[in-house]
FIZA-156686 format. One line per 2 residues: their letters; for each residue x, y, z of C-alpha. Coordinates in Angstrom, 1 decimal, padded with zeros to 4 digits. Last residue first. Layout:
N
A = X Y Z | ... .
//
This chain:
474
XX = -010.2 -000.2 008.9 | -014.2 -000.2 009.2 .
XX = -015.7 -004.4 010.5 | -013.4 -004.2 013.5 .
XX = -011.2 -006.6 014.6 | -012.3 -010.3 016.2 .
XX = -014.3 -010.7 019.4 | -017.5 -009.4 018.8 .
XX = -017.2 -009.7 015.2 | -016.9 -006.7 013.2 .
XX = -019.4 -003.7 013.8 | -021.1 -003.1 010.5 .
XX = -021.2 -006.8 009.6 | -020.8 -008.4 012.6 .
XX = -023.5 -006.2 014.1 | -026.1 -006.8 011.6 .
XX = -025.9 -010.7 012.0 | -026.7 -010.2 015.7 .
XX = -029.7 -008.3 015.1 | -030.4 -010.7 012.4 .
XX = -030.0 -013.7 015.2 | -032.0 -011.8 017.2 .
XX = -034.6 -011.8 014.8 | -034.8 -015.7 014.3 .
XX = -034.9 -015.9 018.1 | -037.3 -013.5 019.4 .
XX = -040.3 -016.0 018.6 | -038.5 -018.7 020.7 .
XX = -037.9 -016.2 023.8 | -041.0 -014.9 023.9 .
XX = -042.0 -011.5 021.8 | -042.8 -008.6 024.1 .
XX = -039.1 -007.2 022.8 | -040.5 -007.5 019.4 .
XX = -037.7 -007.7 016.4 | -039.1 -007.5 013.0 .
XX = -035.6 -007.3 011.5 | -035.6 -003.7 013.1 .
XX = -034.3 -002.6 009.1 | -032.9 000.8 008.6 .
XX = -030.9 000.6 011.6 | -029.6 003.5 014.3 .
XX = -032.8 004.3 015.3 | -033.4 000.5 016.2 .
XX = -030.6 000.5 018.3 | -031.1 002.2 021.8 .
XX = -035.0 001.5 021.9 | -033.8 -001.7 021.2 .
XX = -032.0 -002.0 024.8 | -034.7 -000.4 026.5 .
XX = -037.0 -002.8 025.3 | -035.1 -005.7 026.3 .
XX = -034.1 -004.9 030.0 | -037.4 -004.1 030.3 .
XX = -038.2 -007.2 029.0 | -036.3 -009.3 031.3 .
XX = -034.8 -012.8 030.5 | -031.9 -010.8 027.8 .
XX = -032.2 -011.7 024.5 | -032.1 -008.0 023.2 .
XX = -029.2 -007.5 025.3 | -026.7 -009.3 023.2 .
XX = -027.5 -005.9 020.5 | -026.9 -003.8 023.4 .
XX = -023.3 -005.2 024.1 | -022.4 -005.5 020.6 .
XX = -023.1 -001.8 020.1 | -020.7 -000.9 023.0 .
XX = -018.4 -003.9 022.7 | -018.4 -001.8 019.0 .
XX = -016.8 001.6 020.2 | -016.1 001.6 016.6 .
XX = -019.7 001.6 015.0 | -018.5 004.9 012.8 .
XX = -022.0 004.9 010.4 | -024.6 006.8 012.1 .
XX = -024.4 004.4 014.8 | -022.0 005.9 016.5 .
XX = -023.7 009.2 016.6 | -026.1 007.2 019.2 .
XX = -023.8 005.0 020.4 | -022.8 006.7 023.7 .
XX = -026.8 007.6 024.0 | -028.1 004.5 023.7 .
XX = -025.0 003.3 026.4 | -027.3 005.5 028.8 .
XX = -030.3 004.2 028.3 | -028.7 000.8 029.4 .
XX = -026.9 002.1 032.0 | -030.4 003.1 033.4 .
XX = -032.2 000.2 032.0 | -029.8 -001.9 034.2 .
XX = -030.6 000.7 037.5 | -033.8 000.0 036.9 .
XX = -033.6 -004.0 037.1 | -031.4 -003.9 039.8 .
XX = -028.7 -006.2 039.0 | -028.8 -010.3 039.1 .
XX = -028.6 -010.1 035.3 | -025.7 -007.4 035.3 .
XX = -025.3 -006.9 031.4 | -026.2 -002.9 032.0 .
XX = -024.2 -002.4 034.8 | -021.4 -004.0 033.2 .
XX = -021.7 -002.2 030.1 | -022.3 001.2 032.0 .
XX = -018.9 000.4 033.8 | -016.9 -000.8 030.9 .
XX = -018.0 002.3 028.8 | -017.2 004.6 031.8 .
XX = -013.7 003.1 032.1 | -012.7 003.2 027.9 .
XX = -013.0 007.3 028.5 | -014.3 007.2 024.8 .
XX = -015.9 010.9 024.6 | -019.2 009.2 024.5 .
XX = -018.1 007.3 028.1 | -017.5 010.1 029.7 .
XX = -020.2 012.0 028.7 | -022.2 008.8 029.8 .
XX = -020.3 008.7 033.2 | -021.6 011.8 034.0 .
XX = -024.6 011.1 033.3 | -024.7 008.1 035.1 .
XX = -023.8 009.8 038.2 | -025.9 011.6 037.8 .
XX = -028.3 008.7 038.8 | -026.6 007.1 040.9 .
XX = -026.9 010.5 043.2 | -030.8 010.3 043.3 .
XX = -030.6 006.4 044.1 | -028.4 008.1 047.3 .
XX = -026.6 005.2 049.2 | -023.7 005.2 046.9 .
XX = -023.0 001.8 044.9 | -023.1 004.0 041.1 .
XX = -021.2 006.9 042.9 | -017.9 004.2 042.8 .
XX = -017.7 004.6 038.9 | -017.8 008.7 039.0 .
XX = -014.6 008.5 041.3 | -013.3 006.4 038.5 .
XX = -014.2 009.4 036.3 | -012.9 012.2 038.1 .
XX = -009.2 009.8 038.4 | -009.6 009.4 034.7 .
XX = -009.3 013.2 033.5 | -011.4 016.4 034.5 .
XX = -013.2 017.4 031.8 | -015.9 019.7 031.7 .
XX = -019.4 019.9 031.3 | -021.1 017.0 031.9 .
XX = -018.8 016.5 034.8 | -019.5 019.6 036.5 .
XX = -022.9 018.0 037.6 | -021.3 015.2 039.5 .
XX = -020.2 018.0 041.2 | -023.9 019.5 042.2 .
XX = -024.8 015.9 042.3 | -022.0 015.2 045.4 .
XX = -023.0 018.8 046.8 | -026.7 017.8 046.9 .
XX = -025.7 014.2 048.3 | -024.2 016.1 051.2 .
XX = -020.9 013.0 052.3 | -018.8 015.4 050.5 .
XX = -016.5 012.7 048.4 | -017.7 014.0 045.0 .
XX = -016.5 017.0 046.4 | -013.1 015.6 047.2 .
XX = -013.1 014.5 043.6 | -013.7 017.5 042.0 .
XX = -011.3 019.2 044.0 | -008.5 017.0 042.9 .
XX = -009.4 017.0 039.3 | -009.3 020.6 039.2 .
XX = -005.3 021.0 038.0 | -005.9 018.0 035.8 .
XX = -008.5 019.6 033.6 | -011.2 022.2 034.5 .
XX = -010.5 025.8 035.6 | -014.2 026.3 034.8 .
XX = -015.8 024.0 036.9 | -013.4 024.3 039.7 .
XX = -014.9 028.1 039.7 | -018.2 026.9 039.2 .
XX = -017.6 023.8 042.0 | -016.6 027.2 044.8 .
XX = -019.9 028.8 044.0 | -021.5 025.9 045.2 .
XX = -019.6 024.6 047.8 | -020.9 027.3 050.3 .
XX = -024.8 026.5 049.4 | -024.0 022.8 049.4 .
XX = -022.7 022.3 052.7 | -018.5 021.9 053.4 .
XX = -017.0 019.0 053.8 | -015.2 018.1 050.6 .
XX = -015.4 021.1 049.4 | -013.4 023.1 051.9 .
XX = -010.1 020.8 051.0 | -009.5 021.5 047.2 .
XX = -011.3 025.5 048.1 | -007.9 027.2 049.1 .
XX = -005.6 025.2 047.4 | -008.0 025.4 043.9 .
XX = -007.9 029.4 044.7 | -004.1 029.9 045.0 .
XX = -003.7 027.4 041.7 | -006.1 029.8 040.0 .
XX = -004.0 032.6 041.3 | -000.7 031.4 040.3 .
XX = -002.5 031.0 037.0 | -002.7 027.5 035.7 .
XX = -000.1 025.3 033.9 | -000.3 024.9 030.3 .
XX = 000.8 021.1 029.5 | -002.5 019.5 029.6 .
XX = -004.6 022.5 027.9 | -008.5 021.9 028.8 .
XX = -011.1 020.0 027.1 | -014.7 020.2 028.1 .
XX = -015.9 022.8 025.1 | -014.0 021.2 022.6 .
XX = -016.1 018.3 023.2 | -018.5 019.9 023.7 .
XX = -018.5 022.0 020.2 | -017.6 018.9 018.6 .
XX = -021.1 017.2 019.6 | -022.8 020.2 018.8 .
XX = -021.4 019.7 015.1 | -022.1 015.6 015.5 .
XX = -026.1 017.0 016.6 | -025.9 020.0 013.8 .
XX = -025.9 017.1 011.4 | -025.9 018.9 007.5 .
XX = -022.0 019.9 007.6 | -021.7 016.0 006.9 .
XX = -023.0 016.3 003.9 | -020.1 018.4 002.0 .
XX = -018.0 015.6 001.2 | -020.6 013.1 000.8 .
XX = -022.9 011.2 003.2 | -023.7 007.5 002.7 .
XX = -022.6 006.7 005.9 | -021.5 009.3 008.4 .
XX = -018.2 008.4 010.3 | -018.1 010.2 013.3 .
XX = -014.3 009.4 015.4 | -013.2 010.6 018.6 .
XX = -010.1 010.8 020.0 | -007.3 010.3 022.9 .
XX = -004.2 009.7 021.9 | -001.8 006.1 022.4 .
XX = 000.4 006.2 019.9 | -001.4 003.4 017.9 .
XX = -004.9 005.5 018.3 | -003.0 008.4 016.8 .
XX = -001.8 006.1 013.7 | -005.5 004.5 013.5 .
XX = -007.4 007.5 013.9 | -005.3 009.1 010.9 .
XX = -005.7 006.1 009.1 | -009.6 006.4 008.9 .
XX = -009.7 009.9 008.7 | -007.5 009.8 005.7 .
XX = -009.6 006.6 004.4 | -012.7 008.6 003.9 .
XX = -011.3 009.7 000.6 | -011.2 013.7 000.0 .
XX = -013.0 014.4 -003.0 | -015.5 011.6 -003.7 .
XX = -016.6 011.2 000.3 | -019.5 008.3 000.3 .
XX = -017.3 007.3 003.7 | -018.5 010.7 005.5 .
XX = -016.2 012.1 007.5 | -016.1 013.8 010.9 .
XX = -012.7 013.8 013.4 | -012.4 014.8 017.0 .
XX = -008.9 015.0 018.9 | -007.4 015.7 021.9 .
XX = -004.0 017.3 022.1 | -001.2 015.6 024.7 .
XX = -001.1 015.0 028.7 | -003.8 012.5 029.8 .
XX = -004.6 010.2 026.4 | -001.0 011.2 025.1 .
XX = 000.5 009.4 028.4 | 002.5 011.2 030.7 .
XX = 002.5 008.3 033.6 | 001.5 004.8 032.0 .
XX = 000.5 004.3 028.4 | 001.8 004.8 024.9 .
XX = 004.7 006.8 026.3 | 004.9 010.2 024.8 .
XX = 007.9 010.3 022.1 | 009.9 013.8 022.2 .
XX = 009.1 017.5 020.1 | 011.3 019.3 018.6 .
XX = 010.0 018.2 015.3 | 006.2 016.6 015.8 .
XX = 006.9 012.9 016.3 | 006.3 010.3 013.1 .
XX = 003.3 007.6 012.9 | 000.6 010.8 012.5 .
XX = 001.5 011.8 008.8 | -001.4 014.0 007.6 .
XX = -003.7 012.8 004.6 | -007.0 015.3 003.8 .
XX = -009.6 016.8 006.4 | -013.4 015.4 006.3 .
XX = -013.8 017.7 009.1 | -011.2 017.7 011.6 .
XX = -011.8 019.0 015.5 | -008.6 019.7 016.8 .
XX = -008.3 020.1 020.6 | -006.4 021.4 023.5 .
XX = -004.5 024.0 021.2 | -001.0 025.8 021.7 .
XX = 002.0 023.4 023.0 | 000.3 021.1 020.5 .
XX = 001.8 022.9 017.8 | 003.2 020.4 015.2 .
XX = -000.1 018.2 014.9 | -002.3 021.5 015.4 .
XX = -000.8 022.4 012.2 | -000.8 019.3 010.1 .
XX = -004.4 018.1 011.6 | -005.4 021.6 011.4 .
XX = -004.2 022.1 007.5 | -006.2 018.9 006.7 .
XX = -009.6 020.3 007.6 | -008.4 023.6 006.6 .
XX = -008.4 021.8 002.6 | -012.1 019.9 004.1 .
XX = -013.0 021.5 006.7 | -011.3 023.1 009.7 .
XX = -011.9 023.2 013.8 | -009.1 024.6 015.9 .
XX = -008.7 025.1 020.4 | -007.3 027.4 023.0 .
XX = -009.4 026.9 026.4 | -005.8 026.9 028.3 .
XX = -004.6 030.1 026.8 | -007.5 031.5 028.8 .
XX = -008.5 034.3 026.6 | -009.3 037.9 027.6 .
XX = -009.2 039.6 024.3 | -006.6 041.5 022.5 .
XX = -003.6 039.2 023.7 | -004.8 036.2 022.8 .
XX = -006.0 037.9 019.3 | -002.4 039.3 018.6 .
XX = -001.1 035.8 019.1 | -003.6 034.1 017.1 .
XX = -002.8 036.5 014.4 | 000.8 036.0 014.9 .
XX = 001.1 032.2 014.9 | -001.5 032.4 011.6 .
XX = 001.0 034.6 009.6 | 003.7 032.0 010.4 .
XX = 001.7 029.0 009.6 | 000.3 030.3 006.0 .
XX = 003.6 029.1 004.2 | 002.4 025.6 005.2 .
XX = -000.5 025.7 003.0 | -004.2 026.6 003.3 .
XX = -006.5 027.2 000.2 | -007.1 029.1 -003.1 .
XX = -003.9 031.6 -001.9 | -003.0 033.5 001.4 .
XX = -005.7 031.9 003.6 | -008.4 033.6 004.8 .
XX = -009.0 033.5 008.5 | -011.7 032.3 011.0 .
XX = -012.3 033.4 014.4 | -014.5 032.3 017.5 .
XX = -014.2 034.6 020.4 | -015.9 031.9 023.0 .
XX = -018.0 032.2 026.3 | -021.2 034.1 025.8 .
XX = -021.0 031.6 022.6 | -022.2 028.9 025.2 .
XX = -026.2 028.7 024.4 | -025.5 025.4 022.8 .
XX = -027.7 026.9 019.7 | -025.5 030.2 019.4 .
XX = -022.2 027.8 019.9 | -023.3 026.1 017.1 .
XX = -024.1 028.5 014.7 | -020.6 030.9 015.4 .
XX = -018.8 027.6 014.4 | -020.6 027.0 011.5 .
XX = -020.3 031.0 010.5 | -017.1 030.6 011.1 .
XX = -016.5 027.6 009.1 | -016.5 029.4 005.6 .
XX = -016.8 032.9 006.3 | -013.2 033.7 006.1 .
XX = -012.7 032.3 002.9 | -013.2 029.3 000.5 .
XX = -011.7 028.7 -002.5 | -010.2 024.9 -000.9 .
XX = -012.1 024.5 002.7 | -011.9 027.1 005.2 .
XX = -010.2 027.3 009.1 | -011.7 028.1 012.1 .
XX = -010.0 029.1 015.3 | -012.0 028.6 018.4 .
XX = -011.1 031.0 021.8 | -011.8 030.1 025.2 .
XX = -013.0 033.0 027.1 | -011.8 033.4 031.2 .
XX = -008.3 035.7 030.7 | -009.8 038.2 033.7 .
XX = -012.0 040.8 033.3 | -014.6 039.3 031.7 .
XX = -015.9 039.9 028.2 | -019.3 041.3 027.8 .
XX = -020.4 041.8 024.3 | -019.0 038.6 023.2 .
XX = -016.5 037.8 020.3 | -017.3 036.4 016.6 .
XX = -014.7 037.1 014.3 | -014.4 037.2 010.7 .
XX = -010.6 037.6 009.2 | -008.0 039.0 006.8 .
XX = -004.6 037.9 008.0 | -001.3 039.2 008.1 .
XX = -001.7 042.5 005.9 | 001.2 044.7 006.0 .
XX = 000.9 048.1 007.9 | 005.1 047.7 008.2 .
XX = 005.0 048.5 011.9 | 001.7 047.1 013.6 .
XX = 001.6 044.1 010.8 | -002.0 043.9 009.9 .
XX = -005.2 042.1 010.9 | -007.9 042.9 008.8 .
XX = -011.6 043.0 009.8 | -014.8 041.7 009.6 .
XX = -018.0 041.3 012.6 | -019.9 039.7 014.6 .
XX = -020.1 041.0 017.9 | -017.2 042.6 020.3 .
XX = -014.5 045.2 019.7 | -011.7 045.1 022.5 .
XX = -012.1 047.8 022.1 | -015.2 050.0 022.1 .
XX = -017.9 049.5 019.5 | -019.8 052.2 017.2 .
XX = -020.2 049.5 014.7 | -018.9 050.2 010.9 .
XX = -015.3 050.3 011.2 | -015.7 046.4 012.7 .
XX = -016.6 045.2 009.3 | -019.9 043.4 009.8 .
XX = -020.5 039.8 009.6 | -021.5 037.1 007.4 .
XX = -023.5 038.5 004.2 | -026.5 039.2 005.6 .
XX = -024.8 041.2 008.4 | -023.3 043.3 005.5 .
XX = -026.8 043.7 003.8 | -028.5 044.7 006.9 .
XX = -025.7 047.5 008.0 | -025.5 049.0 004.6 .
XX = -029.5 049.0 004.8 | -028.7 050.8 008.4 .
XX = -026.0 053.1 006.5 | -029.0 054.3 003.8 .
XX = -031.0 055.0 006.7 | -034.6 052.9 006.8 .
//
């Protein structure tokens, strides 16, 4: 081995390789180092790891991840968990992922300027959709992108917060004007998604920041998801790739409300919005990838009018698209009227659709499935369908969050249902998420069932809160 290939070895062992060290061509692509400094004054702006794709497209397609470290960390710290996800999700074809170093032990506000730059210098390196724009920080940078992406929405579709300090959400971002709770221009359909991760066993940044921050967005009327992990400490909850993969998605689905499209995009949506609903599935096809991947509001319309195709293949190839990207409620009330459709084969993704939906707390697709599921006089396959489905909404829930709890409740009622299908498929759902099954047997009669049920039911109320009262975590 060369003395530059061990170099190479060591460099890539330590989390990237400095760019001067790759024969690349610009824009350069792979994992590597480098320092972004001022074009006139050679100044240093921000010293960075980046993860970018060999082949870029031609047009502003990638979606771009920002990362941000913890207190003492640096540039590596959140990259390389960012870099790791989107390797095992099979997506990071699709993303330049970049972390910075902050100016001292950990971010502050005097970093903001520096960091509008460098993002601006790498939107304009690389091909990236400024609608596919989103940040993801730990601990001290888990706190500096609920601050930052809190006063720049205009820039990101999504924050994802791990175990992030204390940020005022009860205020407005300055410049910026009230959102009505609900209605027309809601945060929920027009405003910055969010994703938080803590564990409540946290001894250096208390659980409660999360907890308050979900509460004062929540009040305003955003859209977000919340993992609490019990018993997991500040640095624990890096150690569940699922919520990590979860995050990725999410991010993954979201588009820019507020950032219109590309005269050409909105060209293209005009010309496919009304060939999709009527054309056959081998033309559609190509046209749904494309809707696919403009995503959001501006797609919404196309999506539906292909849901609409009276082809089953083009409805599922649609449906499809759903699991992927979002849309916003008007996909997934289209999704809700594919449970009566002729097709069992189209019900069926349609579920699937709904149940990304419904993980990523559209409050319609959990209604649906739980309605569907509590149906006695239902099908009893299509129950165990929405049933399996809800197991799958809960199951990062029930690693200690329990807030979508008519959810939880909902399953735990169904383990007294008249039909044992119904029953199994409902425990199969919760007993992963409890340390103690309370001896429950869904093969069990009714009178045998009934002490455990009432455990099951016990259990609930105390992580979940009472069905009908407030929630157990606030």
């Amino acid at each position: 081995m060369s003395l530059l290939s061990g170099m190479m070895l060591l460099l890539m062992a330590q989390g990237g390789v400095s760019k001067g060290d790759q024969e690349i061509k610009h824009p350069w692509h792979g994992d590597f180092k480098d320092d972004y400094k001022d074009p006139k004054t050679k100044a240093l702006i921000m010293r960075y790891r980046m993860w970018a794709p060999e082949k870029q497209p031609e047009q502003k397609h990638l979606g771009l991840i920002v990362c941000f470290h913890g207190m003492n960390g640096n540039e590596d710290h959140m990259t390389g968990f960012g870099i790791e996800a989107a390797k095992r999700l099979k997506l990071s074809g699709e993303y330049v992922i970049m972390g910075g170093k902050s100016k001292g032990a950990g971010w502050a506000t005097n970093d903001d300027k520096d960091l509008l730059l460098w993002i601006e210098w790498a939107m304009k390196t690389y091909p990236i959709d400024p609608r596919r724009v989103y940040i993801w920080g730990m601990s001290n940078g888990g706190w500096m992108v609920k601050r930052f992406g809190w006063e720049n929405q205009e820039l990101f579709a999504g924050v994802v917060s791990y175990c992030g300090g204390g940020v005022d959400f009860s205020g407005v971002p300055k410049g910026d004007k009230a959102a009505p709770k609900v209605g027309p221009g809601n945060p929920a359909e027009s405003k910055t998604e969010w994703y938080f991760v803590h564990g409540d066993k946290d001894e250096q940044v208390a659980v409660d920041a999360s907890r308050r921050a979900i509460k004062e967005l929540g009040a305003k009327g955003y859209r977000y998801v919340y993992r609490e992990i019990d018993g997991a400490d500040h640095g624990g909850i890096t150690r569940y790739p699922d919520v990590a993969d979860d995050a990725f998605l999410f991010l993954h689905g979201l588009r820019h409300k507020e950032i219109p499209v590309t005269k050409d995009e909105r060209t293209s949506l005009s010309s496919m919005t009304g060939k999709v609903r009527s054309e056959k599935a081998d033309v559609v096809g190509p046209m749904l990838n494309e809707i696919q991947r403009i995503g959001g509001a501006p797609a919404e319309k196309a999506v539906k009018n292909a849901l609409e195709n009276a082809d089953p293949e083009v409805k599922k190839a649609a449906i499809a698209t759903t699991e992927k990207t979002l849309y916003g409620q008007g996909a997934v009330l289209e999704l809700i009227k594919l449970l009566k459709d002729k097709s069992d084969d189209v019900k069926a993704e349609a579920l699937k659709g709904l149940t990304v939906a419904a993980n990523w707390r559209y409050m319609e697709a959990q209604e649906i499935l739980i309605q569907v599921a509590k149906k006695k006089s239902g099908v009893v396959e299509e129950r165990v369908g929405a049933i399996q489905a809800l197991g799958k909404v809960v199951k990062l829930d029930l690693l200690g969050n329990f807030e979508d709890k008519n959810v939880i409740w909902a399953l735990v009622l169904l383990l007294d249902d008249d039909d044992q299908k119904v029953r199994e498929a409902a425990f199969a759902a919760l007993k992963e998420g409890s340390k103690d099954t309370f001896g429950y047997n869904p093969e069990a009669p009714a009178g045998q069932r009934k002490t455990a049920v009432a455990s099951w039911k016990s259990w609930c109320e105390t992580k979940a809160g009472p069905l009908n009262g407030p929630p157990a975590k606030s």
